[in-house]
Backbone of each chain as ProteinMPNN parsed JSONL, in Angstrom:
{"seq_chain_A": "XXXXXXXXXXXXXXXXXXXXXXXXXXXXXXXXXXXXXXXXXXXXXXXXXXXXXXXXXXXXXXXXXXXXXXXXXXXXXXXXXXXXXXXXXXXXXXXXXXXXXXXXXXXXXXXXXXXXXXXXXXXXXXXXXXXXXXXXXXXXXXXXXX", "coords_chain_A": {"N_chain_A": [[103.213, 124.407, 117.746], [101.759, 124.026, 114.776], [98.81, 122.26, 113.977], [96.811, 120.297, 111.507], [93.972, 121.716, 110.477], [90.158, 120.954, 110.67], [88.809, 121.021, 108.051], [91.479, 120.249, 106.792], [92.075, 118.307, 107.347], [90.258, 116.578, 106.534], [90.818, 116.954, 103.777], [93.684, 115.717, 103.076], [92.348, 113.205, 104.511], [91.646, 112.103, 101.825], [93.452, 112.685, 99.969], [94.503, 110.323, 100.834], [94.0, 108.415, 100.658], [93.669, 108.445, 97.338], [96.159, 108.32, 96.674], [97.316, 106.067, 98.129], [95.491, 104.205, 95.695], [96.42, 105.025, 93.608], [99.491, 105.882, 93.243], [100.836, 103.466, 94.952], [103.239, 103.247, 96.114], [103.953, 105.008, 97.307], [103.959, 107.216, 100.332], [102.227, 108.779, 103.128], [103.674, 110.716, 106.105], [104.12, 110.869, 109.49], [101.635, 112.272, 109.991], [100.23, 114.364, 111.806], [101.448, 116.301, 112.79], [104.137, 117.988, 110.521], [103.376, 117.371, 108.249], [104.72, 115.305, 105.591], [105.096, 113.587, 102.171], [106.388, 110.68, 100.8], [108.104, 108.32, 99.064], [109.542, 105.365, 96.666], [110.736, 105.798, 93.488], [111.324, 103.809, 90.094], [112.791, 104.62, 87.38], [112.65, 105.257, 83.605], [114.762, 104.884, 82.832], [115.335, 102.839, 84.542], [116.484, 103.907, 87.041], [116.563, 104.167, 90.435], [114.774, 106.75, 92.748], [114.49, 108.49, 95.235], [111.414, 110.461, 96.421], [110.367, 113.355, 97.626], [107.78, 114.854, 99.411], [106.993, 117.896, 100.846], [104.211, 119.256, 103.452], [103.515, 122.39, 103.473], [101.885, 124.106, 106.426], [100.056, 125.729, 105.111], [98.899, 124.035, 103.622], [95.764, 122.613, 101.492], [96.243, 125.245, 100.53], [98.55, 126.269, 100.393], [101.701, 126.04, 98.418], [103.463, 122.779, 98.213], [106.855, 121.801, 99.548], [108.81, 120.378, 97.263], [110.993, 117.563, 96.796], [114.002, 115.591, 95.597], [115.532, 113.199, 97.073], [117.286, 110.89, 96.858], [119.151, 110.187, 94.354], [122.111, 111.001, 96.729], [124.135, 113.401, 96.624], [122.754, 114.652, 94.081], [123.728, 114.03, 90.813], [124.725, 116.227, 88.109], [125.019, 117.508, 84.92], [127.714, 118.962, 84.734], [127.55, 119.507, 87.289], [126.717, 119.011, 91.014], [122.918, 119.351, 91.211], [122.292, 120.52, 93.244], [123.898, 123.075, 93.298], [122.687, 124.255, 91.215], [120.935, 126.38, 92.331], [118.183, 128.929, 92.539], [116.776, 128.402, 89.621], [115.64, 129.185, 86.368], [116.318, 127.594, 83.968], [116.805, 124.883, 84.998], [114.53, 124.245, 86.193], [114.304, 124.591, 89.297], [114.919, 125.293, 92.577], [117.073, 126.792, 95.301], [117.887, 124.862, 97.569], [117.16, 124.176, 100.871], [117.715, 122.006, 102.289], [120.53, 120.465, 102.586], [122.078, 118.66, 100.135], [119.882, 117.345, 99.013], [118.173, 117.768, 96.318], [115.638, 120.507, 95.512], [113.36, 121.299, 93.638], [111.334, 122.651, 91.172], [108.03, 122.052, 90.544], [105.724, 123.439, 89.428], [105.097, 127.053, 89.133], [104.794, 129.001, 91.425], [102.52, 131.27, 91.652], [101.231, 129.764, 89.9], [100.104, 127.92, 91.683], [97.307, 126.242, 92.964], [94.847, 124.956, 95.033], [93.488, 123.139, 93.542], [95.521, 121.854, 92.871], [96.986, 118.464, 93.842], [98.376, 115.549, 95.739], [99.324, 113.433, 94.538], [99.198, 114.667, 91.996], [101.294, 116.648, 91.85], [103.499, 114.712, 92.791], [103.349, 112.871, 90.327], [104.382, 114.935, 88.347], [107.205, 115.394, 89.499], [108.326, 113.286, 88.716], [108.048, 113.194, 86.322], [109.852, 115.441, 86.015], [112.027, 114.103, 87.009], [112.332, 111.852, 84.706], [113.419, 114.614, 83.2], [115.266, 115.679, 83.711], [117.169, 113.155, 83.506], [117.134, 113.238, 80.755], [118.569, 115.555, 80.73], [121.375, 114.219, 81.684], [122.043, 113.513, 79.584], [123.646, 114.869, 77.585], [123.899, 117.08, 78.81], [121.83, 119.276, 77.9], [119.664, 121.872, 79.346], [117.157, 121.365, 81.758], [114.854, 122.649, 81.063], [114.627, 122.879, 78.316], [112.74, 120.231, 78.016], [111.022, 120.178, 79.509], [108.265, 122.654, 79.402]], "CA_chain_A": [[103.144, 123.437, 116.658], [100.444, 123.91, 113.681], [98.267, 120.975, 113.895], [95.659, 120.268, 110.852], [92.457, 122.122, 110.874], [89.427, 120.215, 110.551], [88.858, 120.971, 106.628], [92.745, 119.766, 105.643], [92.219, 116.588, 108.057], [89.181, 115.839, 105.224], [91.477, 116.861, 102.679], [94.659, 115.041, 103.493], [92.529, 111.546, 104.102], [91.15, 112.543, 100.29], [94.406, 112.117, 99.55], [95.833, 109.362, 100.926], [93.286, 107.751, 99.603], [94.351, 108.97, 96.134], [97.913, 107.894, 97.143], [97.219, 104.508, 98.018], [95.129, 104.167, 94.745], [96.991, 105.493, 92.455], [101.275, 105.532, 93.617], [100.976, 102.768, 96.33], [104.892, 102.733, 96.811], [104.265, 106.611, 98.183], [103.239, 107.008, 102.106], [102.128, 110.302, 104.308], [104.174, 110.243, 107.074], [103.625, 112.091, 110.656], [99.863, 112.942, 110.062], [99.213, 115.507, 112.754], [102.612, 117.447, 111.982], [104.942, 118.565, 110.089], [103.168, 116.143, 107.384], [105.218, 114.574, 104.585], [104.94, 112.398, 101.683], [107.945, 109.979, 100.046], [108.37, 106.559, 98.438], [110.716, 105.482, 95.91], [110.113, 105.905, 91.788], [111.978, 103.941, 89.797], [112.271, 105.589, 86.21], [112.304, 104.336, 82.528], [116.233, 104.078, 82.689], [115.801, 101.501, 85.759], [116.911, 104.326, 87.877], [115.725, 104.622, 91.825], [114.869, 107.613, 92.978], [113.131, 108.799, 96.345], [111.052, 111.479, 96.176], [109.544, 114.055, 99.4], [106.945, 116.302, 99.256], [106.771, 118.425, 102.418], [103.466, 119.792, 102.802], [103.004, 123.148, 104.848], [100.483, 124.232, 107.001], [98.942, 126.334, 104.627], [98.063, 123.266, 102.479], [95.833, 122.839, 100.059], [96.105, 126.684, 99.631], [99.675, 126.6, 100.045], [102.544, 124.93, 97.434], [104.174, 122.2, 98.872], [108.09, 121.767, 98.91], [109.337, 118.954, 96.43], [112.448, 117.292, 96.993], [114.668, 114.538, 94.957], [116.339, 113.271, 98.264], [118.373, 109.929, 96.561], [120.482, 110.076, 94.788], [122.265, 112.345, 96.997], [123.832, 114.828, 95.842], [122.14, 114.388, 92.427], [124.806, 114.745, 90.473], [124.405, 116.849, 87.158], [126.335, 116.922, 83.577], [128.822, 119.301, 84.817], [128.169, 119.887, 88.714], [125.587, 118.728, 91.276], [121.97, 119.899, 90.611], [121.912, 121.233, 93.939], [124.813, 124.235, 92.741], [121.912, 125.829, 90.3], [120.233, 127.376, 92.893], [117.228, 128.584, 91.792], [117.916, 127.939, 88.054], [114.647, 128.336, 85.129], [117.094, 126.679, 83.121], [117.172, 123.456, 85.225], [113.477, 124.474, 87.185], [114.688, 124.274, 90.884], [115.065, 126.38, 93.468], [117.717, 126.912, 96.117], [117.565, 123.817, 98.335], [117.028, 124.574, 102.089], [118.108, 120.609, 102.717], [121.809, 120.342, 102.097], [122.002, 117.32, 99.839], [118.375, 117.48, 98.528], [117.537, 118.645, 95.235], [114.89, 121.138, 95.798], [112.864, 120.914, 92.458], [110.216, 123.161, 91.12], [107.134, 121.516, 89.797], [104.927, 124.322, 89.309], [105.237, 128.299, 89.044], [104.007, 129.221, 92.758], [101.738, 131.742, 91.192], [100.173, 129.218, 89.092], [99.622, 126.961, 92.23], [95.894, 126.146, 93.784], [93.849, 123.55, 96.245], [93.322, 122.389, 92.854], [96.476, 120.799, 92.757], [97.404, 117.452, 94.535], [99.801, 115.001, 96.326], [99.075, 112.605, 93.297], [99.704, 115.786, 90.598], [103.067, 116.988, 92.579], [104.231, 113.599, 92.869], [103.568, 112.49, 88.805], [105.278, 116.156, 87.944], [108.109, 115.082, 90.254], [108.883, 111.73, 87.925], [108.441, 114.495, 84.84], [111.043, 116.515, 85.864], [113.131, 113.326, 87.088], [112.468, 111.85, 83.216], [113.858, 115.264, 81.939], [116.671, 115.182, 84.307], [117.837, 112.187, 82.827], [117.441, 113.486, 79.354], [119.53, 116.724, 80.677], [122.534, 113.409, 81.771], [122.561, 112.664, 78.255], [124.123, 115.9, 77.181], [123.983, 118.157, 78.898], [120.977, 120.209, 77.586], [118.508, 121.913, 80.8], [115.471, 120.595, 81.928], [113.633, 123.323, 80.212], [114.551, 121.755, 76.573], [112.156, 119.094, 77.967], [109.378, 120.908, 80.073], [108.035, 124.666, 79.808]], "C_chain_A": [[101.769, 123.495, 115.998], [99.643, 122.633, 113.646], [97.387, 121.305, 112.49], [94.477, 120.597, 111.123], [91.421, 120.992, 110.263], [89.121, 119.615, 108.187], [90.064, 120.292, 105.929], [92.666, 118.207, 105.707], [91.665, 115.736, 106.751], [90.403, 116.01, 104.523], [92.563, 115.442, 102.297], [94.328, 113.484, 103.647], [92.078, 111.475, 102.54], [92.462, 111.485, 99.648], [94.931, 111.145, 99.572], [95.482, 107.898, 100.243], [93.508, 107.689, 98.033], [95.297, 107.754, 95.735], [98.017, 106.359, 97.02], [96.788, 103.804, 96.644], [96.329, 103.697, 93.506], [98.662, 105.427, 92.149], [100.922, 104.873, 94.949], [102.454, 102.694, 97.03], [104.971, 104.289, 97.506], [103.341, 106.61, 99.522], [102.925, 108.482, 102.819], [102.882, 109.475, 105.408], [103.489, 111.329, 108.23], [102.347, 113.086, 110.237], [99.38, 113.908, 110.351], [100.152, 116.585, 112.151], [103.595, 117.509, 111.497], [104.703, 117.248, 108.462], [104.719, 115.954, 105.916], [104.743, 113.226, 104.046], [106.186, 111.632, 101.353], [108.065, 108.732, 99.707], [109.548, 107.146, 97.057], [109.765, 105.056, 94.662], [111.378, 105.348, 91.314], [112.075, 104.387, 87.71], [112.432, 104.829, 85.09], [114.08, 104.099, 82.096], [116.604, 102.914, 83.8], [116.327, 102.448, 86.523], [115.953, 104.444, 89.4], [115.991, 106.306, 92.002], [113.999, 108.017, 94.196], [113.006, 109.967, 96.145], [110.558, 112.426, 97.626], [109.218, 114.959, 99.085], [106.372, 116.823, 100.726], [105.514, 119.323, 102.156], [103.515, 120.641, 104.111], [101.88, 123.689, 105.213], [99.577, 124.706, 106.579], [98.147, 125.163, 103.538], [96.546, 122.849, 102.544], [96.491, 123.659, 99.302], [97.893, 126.981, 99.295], [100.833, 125.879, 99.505], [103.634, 124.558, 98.32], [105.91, 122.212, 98.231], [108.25, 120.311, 98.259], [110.645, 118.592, 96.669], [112.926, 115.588, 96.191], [116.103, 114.152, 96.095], [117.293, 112.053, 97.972], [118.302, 109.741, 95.336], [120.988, 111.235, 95.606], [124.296, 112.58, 97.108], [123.803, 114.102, 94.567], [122.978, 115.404, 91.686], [123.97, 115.374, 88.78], [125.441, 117.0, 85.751], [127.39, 117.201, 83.985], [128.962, 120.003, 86.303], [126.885, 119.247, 89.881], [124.192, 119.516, 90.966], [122.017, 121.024, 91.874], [122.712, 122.896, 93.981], [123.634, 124.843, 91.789], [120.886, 126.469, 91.016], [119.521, 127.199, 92.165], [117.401, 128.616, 90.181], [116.377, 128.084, 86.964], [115.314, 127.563, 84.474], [116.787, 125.074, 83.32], [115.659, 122.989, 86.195], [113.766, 123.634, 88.768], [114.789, 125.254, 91.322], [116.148, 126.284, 94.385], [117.41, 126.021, 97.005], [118.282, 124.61, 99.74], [117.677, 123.3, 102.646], [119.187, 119.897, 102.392], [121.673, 118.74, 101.485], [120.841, 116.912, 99.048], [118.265, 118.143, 97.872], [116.41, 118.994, 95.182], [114.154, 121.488, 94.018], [111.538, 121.468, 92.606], [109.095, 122.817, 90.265], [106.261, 122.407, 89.03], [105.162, 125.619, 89.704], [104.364, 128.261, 90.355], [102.583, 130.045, 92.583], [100.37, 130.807, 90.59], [99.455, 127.8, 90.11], [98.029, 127.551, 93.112], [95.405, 124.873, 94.368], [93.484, 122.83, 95.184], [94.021, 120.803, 92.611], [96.246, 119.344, 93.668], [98.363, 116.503, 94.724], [100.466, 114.102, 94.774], [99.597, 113.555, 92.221], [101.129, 116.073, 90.897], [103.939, 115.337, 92.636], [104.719, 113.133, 90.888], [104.706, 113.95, 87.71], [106.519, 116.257, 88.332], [108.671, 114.095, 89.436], [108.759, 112.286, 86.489], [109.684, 114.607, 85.211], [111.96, 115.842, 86.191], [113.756, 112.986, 85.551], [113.611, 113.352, 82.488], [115.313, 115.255, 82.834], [117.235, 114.252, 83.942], [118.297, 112.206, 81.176], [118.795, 114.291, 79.117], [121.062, 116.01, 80.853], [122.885, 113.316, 80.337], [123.747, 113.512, 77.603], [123.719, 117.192, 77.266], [122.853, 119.656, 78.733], [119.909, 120.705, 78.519], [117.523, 121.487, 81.077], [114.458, 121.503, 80.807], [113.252, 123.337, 78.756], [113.283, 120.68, 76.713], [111.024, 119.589, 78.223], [109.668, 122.109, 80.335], [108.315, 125.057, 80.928]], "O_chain_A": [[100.763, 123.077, 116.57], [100.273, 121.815, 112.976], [97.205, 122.501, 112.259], [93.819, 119.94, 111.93], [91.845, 120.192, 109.429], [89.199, 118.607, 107.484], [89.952, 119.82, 104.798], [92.921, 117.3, 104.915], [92.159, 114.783, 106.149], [91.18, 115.068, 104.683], [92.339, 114.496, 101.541], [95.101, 112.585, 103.316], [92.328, 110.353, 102.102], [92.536, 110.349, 99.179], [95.734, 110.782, 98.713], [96.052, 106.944, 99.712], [93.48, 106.541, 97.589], [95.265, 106.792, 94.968], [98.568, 105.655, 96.174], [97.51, 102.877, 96.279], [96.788, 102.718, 92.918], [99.105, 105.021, 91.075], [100.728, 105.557, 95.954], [102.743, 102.234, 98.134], [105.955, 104.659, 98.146], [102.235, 106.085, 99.645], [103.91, 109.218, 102.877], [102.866, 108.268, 105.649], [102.686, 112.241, 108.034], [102.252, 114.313, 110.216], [98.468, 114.492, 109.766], [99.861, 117.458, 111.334], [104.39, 116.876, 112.192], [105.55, 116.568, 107.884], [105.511, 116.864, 105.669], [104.288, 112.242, 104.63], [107.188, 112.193, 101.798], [108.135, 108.042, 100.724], [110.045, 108.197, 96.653], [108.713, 104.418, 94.611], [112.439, 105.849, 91.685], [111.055, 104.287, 87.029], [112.394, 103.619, 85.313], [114.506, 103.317, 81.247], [117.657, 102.293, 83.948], [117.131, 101.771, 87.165], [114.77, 104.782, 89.381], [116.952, 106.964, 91.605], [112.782, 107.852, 94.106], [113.93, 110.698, 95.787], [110.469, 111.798, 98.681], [109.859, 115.878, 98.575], [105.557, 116.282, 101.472], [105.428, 120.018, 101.144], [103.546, 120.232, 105.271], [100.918, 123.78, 104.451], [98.441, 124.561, 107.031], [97.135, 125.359, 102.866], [96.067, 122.739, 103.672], [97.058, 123.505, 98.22], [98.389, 127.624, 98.37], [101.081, 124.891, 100.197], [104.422, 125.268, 98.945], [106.267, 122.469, 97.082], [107.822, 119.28, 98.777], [111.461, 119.511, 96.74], [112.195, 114.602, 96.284], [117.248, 114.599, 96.026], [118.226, 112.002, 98.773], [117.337, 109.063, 94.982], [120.522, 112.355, 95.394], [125.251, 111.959, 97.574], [124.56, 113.239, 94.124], [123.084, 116.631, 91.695], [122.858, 114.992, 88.415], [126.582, 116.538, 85.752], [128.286, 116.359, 83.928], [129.886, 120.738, 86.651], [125.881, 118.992, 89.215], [124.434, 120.54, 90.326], [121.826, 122.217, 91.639], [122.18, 123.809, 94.612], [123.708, 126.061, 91.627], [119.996, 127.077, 90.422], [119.455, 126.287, 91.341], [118.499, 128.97, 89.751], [115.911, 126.972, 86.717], [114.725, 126.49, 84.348], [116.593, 124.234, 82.442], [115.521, 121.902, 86.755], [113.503, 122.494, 89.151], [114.775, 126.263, 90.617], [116.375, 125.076, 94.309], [116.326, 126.345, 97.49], [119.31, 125.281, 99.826], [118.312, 123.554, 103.669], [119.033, 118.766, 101.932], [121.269, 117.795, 102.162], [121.038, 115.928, 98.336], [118.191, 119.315, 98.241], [115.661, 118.087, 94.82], [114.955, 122.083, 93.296], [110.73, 121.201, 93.496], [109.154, 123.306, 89.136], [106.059, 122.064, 87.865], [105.538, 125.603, 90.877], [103.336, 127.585, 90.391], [101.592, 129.66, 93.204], [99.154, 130.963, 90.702], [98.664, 126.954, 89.692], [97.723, 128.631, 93.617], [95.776, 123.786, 93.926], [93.065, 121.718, 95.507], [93.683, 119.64, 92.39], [95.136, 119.254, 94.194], [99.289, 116.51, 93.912], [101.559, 114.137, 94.208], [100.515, 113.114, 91.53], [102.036, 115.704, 90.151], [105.152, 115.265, 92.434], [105.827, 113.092, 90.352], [105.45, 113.809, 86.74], [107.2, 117.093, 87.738], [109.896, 114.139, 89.548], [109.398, 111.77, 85.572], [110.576, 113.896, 84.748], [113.047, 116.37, 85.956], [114.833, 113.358, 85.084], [114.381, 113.195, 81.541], [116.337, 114.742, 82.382], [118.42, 114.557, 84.071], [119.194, 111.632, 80.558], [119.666, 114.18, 78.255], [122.022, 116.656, 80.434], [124.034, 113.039, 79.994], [124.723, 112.926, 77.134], [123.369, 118.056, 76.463], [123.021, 120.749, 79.275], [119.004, 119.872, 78.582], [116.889, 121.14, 80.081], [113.611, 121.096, 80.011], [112.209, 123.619, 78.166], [112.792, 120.253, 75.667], [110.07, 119.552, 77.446], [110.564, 122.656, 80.978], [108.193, 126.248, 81.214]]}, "seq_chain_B": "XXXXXXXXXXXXXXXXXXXXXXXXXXXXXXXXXXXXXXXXXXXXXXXXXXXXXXXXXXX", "coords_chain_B": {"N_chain_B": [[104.588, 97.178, 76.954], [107.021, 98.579, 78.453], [108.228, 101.737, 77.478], [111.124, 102.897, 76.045], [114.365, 104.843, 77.468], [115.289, 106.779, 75.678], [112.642, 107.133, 73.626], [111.112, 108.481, 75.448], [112.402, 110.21, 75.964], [112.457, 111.674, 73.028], [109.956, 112.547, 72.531], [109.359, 114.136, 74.978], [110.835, 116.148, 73.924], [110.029, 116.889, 71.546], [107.168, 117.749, 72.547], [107.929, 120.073, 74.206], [108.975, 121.943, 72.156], [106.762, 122.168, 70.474], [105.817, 120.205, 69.247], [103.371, 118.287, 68.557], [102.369, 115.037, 69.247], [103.303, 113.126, 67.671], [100.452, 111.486, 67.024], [100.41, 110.062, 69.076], [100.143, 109.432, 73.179], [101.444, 110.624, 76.0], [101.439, 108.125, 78.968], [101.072, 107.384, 82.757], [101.679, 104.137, 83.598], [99.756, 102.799, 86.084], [100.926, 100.224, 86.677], [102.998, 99.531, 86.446], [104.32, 101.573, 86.97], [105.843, 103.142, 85.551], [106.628, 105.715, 82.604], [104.705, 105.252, 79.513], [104.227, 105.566, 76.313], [101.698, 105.808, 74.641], [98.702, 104.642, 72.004], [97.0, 107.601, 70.392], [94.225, 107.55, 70.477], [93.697, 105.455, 72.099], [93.486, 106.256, 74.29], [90.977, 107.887, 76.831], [89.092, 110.602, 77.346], [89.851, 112.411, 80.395], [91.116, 110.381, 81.78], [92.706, 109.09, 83.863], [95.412, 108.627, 84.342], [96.515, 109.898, 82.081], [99.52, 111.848, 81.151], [99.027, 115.066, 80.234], [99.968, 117.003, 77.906], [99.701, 120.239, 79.168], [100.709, 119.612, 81.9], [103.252, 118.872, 81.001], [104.031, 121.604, 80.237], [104.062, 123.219, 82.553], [106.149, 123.84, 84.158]], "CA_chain_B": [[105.832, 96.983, 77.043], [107.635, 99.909, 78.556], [109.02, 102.883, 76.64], [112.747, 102.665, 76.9], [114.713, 106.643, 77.925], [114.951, 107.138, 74.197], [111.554, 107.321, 72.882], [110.22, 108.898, 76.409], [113.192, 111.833, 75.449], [112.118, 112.145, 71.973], [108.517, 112.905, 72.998], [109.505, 115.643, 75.862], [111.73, 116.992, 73.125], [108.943, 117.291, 70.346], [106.143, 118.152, 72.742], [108.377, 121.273, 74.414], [108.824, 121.872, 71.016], [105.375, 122.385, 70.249], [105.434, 119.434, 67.023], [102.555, 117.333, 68.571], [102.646, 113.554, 69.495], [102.653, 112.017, 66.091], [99.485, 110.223, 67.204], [100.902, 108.996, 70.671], [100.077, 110.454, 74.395], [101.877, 109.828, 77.354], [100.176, 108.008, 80.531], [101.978, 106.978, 83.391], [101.216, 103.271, 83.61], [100.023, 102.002, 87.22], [101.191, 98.67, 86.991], [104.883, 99.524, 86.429], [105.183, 103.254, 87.493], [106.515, 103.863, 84.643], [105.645, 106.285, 81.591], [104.267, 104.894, 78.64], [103.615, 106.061, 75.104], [100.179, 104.887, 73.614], [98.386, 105.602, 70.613], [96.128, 108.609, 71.586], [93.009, 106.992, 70.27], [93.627, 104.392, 73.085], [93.697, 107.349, 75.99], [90.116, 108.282, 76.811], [89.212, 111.945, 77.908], [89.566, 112.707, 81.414], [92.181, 109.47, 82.262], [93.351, 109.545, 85.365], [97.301, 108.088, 83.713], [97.341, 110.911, 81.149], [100.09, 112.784, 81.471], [98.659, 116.293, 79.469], [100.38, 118.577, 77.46], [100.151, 121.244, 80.192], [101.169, 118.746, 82.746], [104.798, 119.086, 80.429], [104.578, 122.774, 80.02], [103.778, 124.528, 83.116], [106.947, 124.566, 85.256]], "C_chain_B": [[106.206, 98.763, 77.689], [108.554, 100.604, 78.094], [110.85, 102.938, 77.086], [112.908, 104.378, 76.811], [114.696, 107.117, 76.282], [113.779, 107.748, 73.427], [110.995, 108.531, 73.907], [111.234, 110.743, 76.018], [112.928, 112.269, 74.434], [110.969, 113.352, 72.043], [108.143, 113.884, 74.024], [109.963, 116.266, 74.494], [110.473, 118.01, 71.853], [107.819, 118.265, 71.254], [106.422, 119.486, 73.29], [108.701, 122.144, 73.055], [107.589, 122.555, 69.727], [104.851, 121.428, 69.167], [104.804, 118.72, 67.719], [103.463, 115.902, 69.298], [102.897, 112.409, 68.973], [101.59, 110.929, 66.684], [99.873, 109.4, 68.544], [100.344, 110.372, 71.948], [101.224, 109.71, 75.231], [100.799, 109.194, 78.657], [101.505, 107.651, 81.489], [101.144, 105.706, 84.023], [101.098, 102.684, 85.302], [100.7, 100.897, 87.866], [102.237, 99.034, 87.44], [105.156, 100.508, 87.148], [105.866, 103.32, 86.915], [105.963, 104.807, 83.218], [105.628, 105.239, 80.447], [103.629, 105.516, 77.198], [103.141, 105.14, 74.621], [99.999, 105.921, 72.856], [97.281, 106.842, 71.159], [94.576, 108.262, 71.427], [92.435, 106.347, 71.337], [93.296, 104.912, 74.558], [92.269, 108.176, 75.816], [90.206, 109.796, 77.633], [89.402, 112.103, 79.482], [90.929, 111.259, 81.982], [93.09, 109.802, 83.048], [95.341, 109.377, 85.17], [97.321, 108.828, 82.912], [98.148, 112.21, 81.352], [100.05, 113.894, 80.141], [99.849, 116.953, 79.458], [100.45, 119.814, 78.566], [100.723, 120.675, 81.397], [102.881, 119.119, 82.542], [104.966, 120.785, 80.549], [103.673, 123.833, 80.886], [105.035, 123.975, 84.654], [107.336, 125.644, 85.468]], "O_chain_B": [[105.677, 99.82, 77.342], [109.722, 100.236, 78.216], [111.466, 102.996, 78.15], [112.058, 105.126, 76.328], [113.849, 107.939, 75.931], [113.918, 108.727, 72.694], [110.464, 109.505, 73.374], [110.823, 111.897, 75.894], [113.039, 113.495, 74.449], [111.025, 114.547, 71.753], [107.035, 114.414, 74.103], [109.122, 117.033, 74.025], [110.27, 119.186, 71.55], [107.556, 119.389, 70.828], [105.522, 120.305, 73.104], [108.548, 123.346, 73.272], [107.649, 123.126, 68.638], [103.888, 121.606, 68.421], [105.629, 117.835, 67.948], [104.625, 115.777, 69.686], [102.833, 111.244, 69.365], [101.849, 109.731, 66.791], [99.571, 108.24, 68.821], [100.203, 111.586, 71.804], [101.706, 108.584, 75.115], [99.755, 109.668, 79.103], [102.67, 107.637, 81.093], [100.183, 105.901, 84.766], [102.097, 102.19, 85.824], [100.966, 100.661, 89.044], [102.547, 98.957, 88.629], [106.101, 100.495, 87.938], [106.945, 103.608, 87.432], [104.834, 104.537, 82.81], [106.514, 104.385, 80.436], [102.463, 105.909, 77.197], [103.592, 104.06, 74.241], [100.415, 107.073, 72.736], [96.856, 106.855, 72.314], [93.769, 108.704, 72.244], [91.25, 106.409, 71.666], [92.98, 104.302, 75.58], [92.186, 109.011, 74.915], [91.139, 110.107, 78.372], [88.4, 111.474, 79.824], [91.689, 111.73, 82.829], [94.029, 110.592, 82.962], [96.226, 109.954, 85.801], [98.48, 108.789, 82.498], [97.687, 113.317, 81.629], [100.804, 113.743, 79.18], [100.567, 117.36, 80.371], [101.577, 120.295, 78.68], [101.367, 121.521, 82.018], [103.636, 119.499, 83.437], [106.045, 121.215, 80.957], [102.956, 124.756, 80.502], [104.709, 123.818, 85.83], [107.972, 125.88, 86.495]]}, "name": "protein", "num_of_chains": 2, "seq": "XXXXXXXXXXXXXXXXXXXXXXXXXXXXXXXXXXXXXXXXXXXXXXXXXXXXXXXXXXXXXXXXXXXXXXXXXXXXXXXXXXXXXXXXXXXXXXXXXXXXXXXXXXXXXXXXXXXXXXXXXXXXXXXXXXXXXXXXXXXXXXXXXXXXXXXXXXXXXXXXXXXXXXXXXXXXXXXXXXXXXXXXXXXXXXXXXXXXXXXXXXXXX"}
């Protein structure tokens, strides 16, 4: 079992600090391992939504998984979201978490230690927003965001 | 007041788009946790609630 090296430990209370700040309804869970974040967002149609950002061991350096875990299965105009695989169209990826829309915030390439729980989380309630646009009719997430 | 799904869809639509903000940004308002379109005059540089233009267009 990967525990946190000394440098992420700093990082990670950085964050939670952040966290608390900034989205107080979002929590780190299990600290030492297999960390995760998740609280509930609710959006500008009054919708709930919980969110989970799994972070792995390589974090900072390495891009965490995002997940849209209620509603579940997040349904979609014409099938659940979790059927487009990885999809640019609808920016997701192949969900590993049957039931869990696996949702790509950021091009992996274009991710760095720059990022944070706080940035992945507010990019997470983006791509919910355009998901809701894509209910309206139908049109992909990527009508909304590059 | 908070942006109802309407205006907040317009404003993805335009800004993927590339036509600007007509004079509005987005932030994402602490209080509510919800987004918000202000005027952009009102959104100082560096604001920790502005949700940037590349923020929208780098998935």
């Amino acid at each position: 079992m990967p525990v946190w090296k000394p440098y992420q430990q700093l990082r990670l209370a950085q964050e939670q600090q952040s966290l608390r700040r900034l989205l107080p309804d979002f929590t780190f869970h299990s600290p030492q391992v297999d960390t995760y974040v998740s609280g509930w967002w609710t959006s500008n149609s009054d919708r709930r939504y919980q969110i989970r950002v799994n972070l792995p061991p390589g974090y900072p350096d390495a891009i965490p998984d995002t997940y849209v875990t209620y509603p579940s299965p997040l349904r979609g105009w014409d099938r659940p979201i979790e059927q487009w695989g990885n999809s640019h169209a609808m920016h997701t990826w192949q969900t590993d978490r049957p039931g869990w829309a696996k949702i790509c915030i950021v091009r992996p390439e274009d991710w760095s230690a720059a990022f944070s729980v706080v940035k992945v989380l507010r990019k997470a309630m983006l791509w919910t927003t355009a998901y809701e646009c894509h209910l309206d009719d139908g049109r992909p997430i990527k009508d909304f965001l590059l | 007041m908070t942006d109802g799904h309407d205006a907040i869809r317009d404003f993805l639509d335009r800004t993927a788009k590339g036509k600007g903000g007509q004079g509005k940004k987005m932030v994402l308002n602490p209080q509510t946790g919800k987004f918000e379109l202000v005027s952009a005059d009102k959104v100082s540089a560096g604001d920790v609630a502005e949700i940037t233009v590349e923020d929208m267009r780098s998935f």
